[in-house]
C-alpha positions in Angstrom: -49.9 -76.8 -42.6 -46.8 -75.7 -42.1 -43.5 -77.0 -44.5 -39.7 -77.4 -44.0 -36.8 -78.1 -45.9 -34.2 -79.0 -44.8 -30.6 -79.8 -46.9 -28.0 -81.7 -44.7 -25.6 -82.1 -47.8 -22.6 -83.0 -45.3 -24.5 -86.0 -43.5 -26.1 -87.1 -46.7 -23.1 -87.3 -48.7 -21.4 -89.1 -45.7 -24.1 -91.0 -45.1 -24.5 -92.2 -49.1 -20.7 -92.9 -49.2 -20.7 -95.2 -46.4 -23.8 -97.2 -47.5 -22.1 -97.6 -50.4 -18.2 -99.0 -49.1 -20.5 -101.3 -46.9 -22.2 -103.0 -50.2 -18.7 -102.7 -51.8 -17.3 -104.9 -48.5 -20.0 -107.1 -48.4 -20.3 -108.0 -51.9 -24.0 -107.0 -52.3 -25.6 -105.9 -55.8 -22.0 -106.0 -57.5 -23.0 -105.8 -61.1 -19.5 -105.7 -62.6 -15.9 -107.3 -62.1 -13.0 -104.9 -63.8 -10.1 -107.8 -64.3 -6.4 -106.1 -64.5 -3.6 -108.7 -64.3 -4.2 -111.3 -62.0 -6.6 -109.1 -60.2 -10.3 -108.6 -59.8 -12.4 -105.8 -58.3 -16.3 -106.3 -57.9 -18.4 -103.0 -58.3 -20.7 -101.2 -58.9 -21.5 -99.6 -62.6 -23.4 -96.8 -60.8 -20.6 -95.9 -59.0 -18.2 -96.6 -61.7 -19.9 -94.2 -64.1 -20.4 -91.6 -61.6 -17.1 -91.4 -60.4 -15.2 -91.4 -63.9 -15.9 -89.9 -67.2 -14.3 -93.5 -68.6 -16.3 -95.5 -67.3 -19.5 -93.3 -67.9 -18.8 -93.9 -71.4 -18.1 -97.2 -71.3 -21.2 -98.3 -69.7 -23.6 -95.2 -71.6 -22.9 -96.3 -75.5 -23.7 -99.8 -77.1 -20.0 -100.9 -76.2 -19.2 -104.5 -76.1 -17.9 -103.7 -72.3 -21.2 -102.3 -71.6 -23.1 -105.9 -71.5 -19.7 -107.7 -70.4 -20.2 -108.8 -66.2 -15.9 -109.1 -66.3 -14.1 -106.4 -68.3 -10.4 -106.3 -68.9 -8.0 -103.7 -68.3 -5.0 -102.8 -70.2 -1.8 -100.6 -68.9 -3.6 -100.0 -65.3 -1.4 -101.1 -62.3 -3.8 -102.8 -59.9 -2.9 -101.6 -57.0 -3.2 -98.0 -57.9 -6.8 -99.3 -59.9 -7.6 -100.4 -56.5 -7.1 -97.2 -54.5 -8.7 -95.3 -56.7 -12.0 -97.7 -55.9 -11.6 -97.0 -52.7 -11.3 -93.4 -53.2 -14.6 -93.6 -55.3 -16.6 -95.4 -52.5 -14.4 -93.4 -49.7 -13.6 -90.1 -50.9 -9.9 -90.8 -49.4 -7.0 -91.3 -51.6 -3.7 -92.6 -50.2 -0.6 -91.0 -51.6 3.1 -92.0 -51.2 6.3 -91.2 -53.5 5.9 -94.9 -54.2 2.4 -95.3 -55.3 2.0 -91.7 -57.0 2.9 -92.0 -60.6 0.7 -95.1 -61.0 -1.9 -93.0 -59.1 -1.5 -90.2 -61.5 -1.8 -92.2 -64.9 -4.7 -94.2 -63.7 -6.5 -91.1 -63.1 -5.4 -89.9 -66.5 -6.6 -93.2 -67.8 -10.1 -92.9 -66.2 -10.6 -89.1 -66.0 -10.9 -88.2 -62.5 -9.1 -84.9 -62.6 -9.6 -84.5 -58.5 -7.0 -87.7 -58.2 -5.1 -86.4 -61.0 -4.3 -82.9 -59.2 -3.7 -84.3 -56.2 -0.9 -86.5 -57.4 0.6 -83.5 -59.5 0.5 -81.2 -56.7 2.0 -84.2 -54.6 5.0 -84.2 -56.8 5.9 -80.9 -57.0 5.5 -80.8 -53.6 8.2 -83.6 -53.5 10.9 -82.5 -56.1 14.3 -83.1 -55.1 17.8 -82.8 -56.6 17.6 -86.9 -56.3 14.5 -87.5 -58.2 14.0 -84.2 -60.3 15.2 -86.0 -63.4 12.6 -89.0 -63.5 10.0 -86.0 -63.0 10.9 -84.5 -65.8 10.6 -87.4 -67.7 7.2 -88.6 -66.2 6.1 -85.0 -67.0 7.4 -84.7 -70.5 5.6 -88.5 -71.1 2.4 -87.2 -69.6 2.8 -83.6 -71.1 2.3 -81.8 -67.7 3.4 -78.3 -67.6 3.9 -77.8 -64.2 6.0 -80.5 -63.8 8.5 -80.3 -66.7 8.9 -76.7 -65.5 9.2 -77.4 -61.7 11.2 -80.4 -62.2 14.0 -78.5 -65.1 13.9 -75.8 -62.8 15.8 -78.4 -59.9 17.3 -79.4 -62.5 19.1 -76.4 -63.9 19.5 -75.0 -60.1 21.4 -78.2 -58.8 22.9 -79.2 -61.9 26.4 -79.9 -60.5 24.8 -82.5 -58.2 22.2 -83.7 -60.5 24.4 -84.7 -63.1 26.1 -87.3 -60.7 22.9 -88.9 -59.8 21.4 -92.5 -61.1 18.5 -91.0 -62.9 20.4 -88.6 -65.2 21.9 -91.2 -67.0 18.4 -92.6 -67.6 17.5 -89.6 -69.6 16.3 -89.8 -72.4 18.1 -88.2 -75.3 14.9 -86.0 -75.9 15.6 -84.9 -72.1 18.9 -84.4 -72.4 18.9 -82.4 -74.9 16.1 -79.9 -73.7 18.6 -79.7 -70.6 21.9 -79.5 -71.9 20.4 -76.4 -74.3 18.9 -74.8 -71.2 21.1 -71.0 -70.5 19.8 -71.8 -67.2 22.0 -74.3 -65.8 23.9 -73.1 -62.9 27.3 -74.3 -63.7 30.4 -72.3 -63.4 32.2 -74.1 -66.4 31.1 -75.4 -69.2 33.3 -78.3 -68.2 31.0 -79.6 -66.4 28.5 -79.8 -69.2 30.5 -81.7 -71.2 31.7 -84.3 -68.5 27.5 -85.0 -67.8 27.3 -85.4 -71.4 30.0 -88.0 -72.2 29.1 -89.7 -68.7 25.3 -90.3 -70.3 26.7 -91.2 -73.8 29.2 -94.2 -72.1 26.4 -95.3 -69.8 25.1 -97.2 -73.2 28.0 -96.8 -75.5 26.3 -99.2 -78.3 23.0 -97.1 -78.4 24.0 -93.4 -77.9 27.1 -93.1 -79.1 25.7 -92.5 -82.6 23.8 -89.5 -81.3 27.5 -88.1 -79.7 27.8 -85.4 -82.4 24.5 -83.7 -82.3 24.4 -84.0 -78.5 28.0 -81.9 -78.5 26.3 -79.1 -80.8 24.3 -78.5 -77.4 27.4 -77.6 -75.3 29.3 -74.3 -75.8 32.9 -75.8 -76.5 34.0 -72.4 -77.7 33.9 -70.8 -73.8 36.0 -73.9 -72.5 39.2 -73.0 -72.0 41.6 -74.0 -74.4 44.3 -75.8 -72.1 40.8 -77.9 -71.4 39.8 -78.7 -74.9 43.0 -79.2 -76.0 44.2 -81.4 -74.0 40.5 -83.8 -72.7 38.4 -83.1 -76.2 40.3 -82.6 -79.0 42.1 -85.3 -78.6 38.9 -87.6 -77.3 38.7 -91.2 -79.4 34.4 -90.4 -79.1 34.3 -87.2 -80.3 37.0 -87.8 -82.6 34.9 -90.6 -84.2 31.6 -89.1 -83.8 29.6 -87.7 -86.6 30.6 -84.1 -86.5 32.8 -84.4 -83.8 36.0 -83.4 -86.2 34.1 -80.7 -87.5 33.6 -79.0 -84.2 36.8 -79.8 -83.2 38.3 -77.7 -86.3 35.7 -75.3 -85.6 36.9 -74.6 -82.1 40.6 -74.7 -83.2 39.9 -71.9 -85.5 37.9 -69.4 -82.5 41.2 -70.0 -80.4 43.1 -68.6 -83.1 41.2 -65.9 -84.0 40.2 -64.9 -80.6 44.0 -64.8 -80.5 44.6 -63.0 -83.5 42.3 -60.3 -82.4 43.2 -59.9 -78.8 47.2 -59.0 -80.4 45.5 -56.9 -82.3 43.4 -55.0 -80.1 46.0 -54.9 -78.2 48.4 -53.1 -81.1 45.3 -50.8 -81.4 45.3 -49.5 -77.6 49.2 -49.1 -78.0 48.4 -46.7 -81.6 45.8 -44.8 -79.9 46.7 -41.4 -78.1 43.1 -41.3 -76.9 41.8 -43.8 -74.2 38.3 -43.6 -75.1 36.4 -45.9 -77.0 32.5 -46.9 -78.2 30.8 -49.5 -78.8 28.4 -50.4 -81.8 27.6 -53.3 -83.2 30.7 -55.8 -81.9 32.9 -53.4 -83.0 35.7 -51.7 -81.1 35.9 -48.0 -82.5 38.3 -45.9 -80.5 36.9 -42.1 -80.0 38.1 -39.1 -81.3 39.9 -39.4 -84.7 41.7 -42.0 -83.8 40.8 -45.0 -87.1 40.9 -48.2 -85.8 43.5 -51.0 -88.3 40.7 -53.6 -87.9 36.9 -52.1 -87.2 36.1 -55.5 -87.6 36.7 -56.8 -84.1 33.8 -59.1 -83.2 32.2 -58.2 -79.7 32.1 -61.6 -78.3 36.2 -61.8 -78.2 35.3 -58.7 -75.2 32.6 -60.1 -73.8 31.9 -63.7 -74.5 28.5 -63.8 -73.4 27.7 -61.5 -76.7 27.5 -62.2 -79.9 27.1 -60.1 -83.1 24.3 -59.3 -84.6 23.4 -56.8 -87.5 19.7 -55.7 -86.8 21.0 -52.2 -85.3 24.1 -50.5 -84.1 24.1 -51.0 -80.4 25.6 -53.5 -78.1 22.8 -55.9 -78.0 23.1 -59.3 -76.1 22.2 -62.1 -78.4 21.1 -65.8 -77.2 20.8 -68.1 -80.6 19.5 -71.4 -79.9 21.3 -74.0 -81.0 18.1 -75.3 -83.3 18.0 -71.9 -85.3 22.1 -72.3 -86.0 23.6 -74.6 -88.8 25.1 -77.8 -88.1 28.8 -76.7 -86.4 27.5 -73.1 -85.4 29.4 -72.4 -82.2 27.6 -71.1 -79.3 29.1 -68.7 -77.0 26.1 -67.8 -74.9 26.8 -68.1 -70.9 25.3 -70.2 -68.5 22.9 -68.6 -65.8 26.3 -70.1 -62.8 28.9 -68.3 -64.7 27.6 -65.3 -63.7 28.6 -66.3 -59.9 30.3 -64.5 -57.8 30.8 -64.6 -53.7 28.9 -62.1 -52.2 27.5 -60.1 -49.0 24.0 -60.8 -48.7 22.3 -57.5 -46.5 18.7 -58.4 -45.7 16.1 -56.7 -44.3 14.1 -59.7 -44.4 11.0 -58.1 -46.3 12.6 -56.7 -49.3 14.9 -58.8 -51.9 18.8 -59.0 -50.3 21.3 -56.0 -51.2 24.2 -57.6 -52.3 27.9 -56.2 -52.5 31.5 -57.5 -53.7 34.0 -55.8 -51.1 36.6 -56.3 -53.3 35.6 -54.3 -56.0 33.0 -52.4 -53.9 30.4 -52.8 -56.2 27.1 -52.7 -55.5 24.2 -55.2 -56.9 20.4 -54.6 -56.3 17.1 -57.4 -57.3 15.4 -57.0 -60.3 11.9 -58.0 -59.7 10.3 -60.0 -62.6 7.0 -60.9 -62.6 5.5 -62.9 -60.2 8.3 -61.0 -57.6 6.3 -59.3 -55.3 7.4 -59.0 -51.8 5.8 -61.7 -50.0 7.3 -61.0 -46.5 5.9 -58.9 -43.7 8.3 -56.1 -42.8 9.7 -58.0 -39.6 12.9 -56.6 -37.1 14.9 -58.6 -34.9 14.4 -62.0 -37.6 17.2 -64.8 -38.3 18.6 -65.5 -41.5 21.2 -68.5 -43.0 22.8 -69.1 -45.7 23.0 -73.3 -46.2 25.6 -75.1 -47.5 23.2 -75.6 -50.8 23.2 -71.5 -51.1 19.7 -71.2 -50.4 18.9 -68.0 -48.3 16.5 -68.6 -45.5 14.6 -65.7 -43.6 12.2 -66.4 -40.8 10.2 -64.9 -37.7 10.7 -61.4 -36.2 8.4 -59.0 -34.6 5.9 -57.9 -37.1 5.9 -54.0 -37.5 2.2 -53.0 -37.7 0.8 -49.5 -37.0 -1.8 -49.0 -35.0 -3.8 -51.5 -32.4 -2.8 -52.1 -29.0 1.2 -52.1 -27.5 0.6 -56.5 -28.0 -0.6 -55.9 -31.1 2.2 -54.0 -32.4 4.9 -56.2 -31.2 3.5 -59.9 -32.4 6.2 -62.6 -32.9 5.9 -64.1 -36.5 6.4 -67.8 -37.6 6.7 -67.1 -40.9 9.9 -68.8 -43.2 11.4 -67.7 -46.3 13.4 -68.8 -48.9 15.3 -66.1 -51.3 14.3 -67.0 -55.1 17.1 -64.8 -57.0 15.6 -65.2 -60.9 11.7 -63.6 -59.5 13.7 -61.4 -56.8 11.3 -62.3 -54.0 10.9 -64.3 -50.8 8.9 -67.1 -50.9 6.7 -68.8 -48.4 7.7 -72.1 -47.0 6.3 -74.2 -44.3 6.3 -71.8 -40.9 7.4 -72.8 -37.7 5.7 -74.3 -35.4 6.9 -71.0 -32.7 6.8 -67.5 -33.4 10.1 -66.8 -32.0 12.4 -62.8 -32.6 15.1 -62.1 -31.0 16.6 -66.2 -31.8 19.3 -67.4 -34.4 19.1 -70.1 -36.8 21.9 -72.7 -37.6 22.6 -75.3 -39.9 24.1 -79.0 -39.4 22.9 -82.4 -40.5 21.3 -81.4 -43.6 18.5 -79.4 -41.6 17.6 -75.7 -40.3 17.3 -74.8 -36.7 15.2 -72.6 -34.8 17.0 -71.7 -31.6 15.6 -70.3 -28.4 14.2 -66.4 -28.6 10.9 -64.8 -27.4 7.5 -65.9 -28.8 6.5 -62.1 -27.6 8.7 -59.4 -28.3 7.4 -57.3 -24.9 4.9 -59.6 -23.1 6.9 -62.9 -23.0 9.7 -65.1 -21.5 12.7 -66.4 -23.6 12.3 -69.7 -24.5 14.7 -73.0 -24.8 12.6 -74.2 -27.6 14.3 -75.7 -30.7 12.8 -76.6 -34.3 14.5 -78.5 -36.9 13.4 -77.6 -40.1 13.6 -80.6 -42.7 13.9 -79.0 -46.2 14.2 -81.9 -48.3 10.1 -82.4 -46.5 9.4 -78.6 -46.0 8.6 -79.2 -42.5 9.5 -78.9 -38.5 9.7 -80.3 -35.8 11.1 -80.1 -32.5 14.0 -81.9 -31.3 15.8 -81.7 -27.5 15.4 -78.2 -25.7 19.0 -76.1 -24.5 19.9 -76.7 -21.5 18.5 -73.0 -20.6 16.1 -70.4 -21.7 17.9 -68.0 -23.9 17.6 -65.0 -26.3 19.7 -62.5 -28.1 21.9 -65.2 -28.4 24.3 -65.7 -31.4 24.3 -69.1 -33.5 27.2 -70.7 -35.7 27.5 -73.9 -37.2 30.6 -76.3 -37.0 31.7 -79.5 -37.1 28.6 -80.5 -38.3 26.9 -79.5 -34.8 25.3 -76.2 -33.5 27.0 -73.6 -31.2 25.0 -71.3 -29.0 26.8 -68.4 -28.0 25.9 -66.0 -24.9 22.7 -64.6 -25.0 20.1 -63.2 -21.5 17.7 -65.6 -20.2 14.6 -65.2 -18.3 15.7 -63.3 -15.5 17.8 -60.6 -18.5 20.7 -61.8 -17.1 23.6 -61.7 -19.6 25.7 -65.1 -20.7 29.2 -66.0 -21.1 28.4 -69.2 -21.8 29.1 -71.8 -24.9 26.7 -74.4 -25.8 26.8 -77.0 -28.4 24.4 -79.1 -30.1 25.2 -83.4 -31.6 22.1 -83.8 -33.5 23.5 -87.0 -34.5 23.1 -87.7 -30.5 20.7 -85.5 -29.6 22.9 -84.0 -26.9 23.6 -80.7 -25.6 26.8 -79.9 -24.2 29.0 -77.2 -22.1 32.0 -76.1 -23.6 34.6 -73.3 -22.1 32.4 -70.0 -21.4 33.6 -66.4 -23.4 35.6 -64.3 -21.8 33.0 -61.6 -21.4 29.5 -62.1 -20.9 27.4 -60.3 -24.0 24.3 -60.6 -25.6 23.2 -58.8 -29.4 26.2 -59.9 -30.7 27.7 -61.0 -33.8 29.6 -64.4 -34.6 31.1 -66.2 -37.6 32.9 -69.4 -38.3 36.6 -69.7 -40.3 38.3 -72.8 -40.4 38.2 -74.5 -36.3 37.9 -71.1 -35.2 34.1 -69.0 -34.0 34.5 -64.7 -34.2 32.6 -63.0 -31.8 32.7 -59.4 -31.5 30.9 -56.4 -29.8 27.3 -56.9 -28.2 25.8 -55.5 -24.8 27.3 -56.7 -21.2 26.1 -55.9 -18.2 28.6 -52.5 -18.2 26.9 -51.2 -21.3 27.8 -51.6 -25.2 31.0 -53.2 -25.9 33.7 -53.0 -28.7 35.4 -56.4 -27.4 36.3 -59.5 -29.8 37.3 -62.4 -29.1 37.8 -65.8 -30.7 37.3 -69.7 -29.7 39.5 -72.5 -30.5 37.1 -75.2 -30.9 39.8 -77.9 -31.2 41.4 -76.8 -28.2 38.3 -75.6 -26.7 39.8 -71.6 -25.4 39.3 -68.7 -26.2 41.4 -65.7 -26.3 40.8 -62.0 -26.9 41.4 -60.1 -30.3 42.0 -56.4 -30.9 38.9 -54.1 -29.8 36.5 -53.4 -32.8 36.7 -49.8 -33.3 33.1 -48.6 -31.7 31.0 -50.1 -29.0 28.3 -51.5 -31.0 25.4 -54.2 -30.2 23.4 -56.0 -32.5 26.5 -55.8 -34.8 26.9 -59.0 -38.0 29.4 -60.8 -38.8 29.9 -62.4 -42.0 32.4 -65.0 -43.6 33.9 -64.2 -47.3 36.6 -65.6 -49.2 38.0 -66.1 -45.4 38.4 -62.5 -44.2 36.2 -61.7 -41.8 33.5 -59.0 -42.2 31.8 -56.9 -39.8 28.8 -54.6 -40.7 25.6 -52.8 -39.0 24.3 -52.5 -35.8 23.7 -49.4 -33.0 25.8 -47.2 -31.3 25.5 -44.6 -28.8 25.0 -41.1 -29.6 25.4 -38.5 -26.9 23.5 -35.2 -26.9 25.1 -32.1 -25.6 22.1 -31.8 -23.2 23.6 -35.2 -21.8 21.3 -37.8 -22.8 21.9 -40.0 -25.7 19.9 -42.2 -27.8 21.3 -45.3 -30.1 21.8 -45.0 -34.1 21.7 -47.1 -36.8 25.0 -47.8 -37.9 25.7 -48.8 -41.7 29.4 -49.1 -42.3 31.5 -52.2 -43.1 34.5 -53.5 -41.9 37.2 -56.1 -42.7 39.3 -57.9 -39.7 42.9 -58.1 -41.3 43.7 -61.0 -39.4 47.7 -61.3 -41.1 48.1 -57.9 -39.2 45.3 -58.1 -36.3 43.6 -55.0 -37.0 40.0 -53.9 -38.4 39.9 -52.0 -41.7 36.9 -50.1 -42.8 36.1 -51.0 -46.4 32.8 -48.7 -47.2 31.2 -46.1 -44.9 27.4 -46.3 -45.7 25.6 -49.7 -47.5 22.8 -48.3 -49.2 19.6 -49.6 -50.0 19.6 -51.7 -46.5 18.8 -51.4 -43.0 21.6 -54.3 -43.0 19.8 -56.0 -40.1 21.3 -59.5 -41.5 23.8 -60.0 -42.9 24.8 -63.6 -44.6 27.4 -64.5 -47.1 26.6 -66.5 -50.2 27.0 -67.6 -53.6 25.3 -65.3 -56.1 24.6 -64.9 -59.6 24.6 -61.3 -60.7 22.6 -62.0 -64.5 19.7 -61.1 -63.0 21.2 -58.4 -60.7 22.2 -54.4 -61.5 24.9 -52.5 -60.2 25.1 -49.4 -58.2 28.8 -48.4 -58.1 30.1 -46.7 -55.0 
């Protein structure tokens, strides 16, 4: 006789589930009532006990609640009691930013550690600059790791912004302090710092002012400037009348003056000293070469203020005390992770972390890669980058390079989308868009990322009028209204709040003049006065009311042409010639001059062909004199196939001089 068995784990377990929510609905063989407030949920203990570790021990030991029909509930919001029934009898769990905390601790409560990661990975999912601060207080209250850390990391990241908010001055002072003691927070004064802290201390004068003076051993008064201190702290009626707050005050007082004394004096020392060399060792200045300096005791944080002086060996070591290790009126001279900021060329190659350069002192800065820093991105060509307004770097799509497979193969579009995390030195992975697009240019206006036209195929399609917004606050896209025409190898440049879309071929490869912008507030495209040359692989740039474009391919050949648009008068009119014909050339804002870097030339062969070459120079438009001036002849480290401008802090960056 001949046996089966048969296991049909998915249509039992659906089957069982719904059996169950129907004798839940119906009220049939009910055997328990849990009571929370005014509130009452009929159940079953079965399911109860199954479900959560809680209640399996309520109802499995001689409990009082185990022979109880009605059993009362303490510190359990109902509603989220009540959607965690259903989840039990449902298996689906309904999460909002408004219901998840009281998700999260009734599943603490009960046990039910599915529930419980769901709503933690829901939140950090949902960390913003506006909420981060009651995150990190829900997570320190629950002691949840990965929200204290995701949430202080917003936190120290947005800091200037976050300090303004409504929840920061609902911090507790446990918070506060964690924060206040963090070297991470990205603020270019310590000004700042100080104005958070007395704005929190005056949000309830009568219970924190007391604390005042412990809370100001946690801000480095001794790198404020003195003009600052002396004329907003030191003469401050709270910190004058705080505990400790005199102290510190005195304290400060006498840095100034020594840092004073010993700046005259290393000054005296330079003018003694026939020989310019010095050397370093522990926070002394020694000059080199017989020359004995009048005061070896010069400490090393009056040269570099991020040091400090310590006697384990002699070598310049860079020393971060905490405060808790220091006595009482200790002062702190350690840097903030934003001091370190400087403005910056971005060069990405979109796989590898950015090469970064100062053009006015033509230095060099390369990634360090900390752990967890792997390259995350495929190595992509003809991809988009931006720089927002919040100085987060965004790479996304291009035409995957893969060896091997067929001609399509090789030349796939990619959706992918990058941010640039500068602390791990890697790219990574946010929601993708919903296109593969290369050859397309992103923008930025109404707090949101766009996706603009391209190919989806970098051989075997069509361009493409498509456009994706990408929401960041939400990490995710959607389209809006498509241009008015199919377009790629177009340029991109945000103004005014609205979207510019500059030249470009379409469908047909023929080659644009035209100027298109982009209301998202009205969702309306519109004409605007065409270039003055049609181009495409171009590159474009925004100062002031005023869009740069310059070089790119016409339907002559390469051009070296530039030429700039009024956007308030809506004209354009021509600029000096860039000194090469280049295509594919980028253009790049910083401090308001105008850079120009990258792109292809011609080279011609003495047998009379030619071929293009990468180009890897940089130039500056003078635009005082009208001219282009070439500030460095070869970037290294970078194809330079992007190129953005941003805000960076070199502390976790090394140099590599010209």
């Amino acid at each position: 006789m001949d046996t089966q068995t048969l296991e049909l784990l998915g249509h039992q377990s659906g089957d069982l589930l719904s059996g169950l929510k129907q004798l839940l609905d119906d009220g049939m063989l009910t055997d328990v009532t849990l009571r929370v407030q005014t509130w009452r949920f009929a159940c079953h203990r079965v399911v109860l006990a199954a479900s959560s570790p809680y209640f399996r021990a309520m109802f499995s030991h001689d409990l009082e609640e185990s022979r109880q029909d009605v059993i009362t509930l303490q510190d359990i919001d109902p509603m989220a009691l009540g959607m965690i029934i259903l989840y039990m009898y449902t298996s689906k769990l309904y999460i909002s930013e408004d219901n998840v905390q009281d998700l999260l601790v009734t599943a603490n409560i009960l046990g039910i550690s599915r529930v419980y990661s769901a709503c933690v990975q829901f939140m950090l999912s949902h960390i913003t600059v506006n909420n981060c601060c009651g995150v990190f207080q829900f997570g320190n209250w629950l002691n949840i790791e990965e929200l204290i850390k995701k949430a202080k990391e917003c936190i120290c990241d947005g800091y200037p912004e976050v300090c303004k908010g409504a929840e920061f001055v609902n911090l507790p002072l446990s918070c506060l302090i964690d924060i206040l003691s963090d070297d991470s927070l990205n603020v270019e004064e310590e000004e700042t710092v100080y104005e958070s802290l007395m704005t929190w201390v005056r949000h309830d004068l009568t219970t924190r002012g007391h604390h005042l003076g412990d809370l100001l051993k946690h801000v480095r008064l001794a790198i404020i400037p003195k003009e600052y201190f002396e004329k907003f702290i030191a003469k401050e009626k709270l910190v004058i009348e705080s505990d400790l707050g005199q102290e510190l005050i005195l304290k400060v007082k006498e840095h100034h003056k020594k840092a004073e004394k010993e700046k005259i004096e290393l000054e005296e020392t330079d003018d003694i000293c026939d020989n310019d060399s010095v050397a370093v060792f522990q926070g002394s200045i020694i000059p080199g070469n017989g020359c004995d300096s009048p005061n070896a005791d010069l400490l090393l944080w009056n040269i570099l203020p991020f040091a400090e002086q310590t006697t384990t060996n002699n070598s310049l070591v860079e020393v971060n005390t905490p405060m808790s290790n220091s006595s009482p009126t200790e002062l702190n001279t350690s840097v903030r992770f934003g001091m370190y900021v400087e403005d910056l060329l971005s060069f990405i190659d979109g796989r590898n972390p950015p090469t970064f350069f100062n053009p006015l002192q033509h230095k060099f800065y390369l990634s360090h890669r900390s752990e967890g820093g792997e390259v995350t991105r495929r190595k992509c060509h003809n991809n988009a980058a931006i720089c927002t307004p919040d100085n987060e770097v965004y790479v996304a799509g291009g035409v995957n390079v893969r060896l091997g497979g067929s001609r399509r193969e090789q030349t796939n579009c990619e959706a992918d989308f990058h941010v640039y995390n500068p602390q791990q030195g890697a790219w990574v992975e946010r929601k993708r868009m919903t296109t593969a697009r290369c050859m397309f240019s992103m923008g930025y206006a109404g707090g949101k990322i766009y996706a603009v036209g391209g190919r989806a195929h970098f051989t075997y399609a069509k361009c493409t009028c498509t456009v994706e917004a990408y929401n960041i606050q939400e990490d995710s896209w959607d389209y809006v209204i498509p241009m008015p025409c199919k377009l790629c190898s177009h340029a991109v440049v945000s103004a005014r709040d609205r979207i510019f879309v500059l030249g470009g071929t379409d469908e047909k490869d023929q080659v644009h003049d035209s100027n298109l912008t982009y209301d998202p507030e009205s969702d309306v495209w519109s004409e605007l006065a065409p270039m003055g040359t049609a181009r495409c692989e171009f590159g474009a740039a925004v100062i002031g009311e005023e869009i740069y474009v310059v070089g790119g391919i016409s339907p002559q050949g390469l051009l070296c042409s530039a030429e700039v648009y009024d956007i308030r008068r809506d004209r354009w009119r021509y600029l000096p010639d860039f000194p090469q014909d280049r295509k594919s050339i980028k253009l790049a804002v910083l401090g308001g001059q105008l850079y120009a870097c990258g792109g292809q030339v011609i080279v011609h062969r003495p047998q009379g062909t030619w071929s293009l070459r990468n180009a890897h120079d940089l130039w500056r438009y003078n635009r005082r004199n009208e001219r282009w001036e070439s500030v460095v002849d070869s970037i290294p480290f970078s194809t330079t196939s992007v190129c953005v401008s941003s805000k960076v802090s070199i502390k976790h960056l090394h140099t590599k001089e010209e």
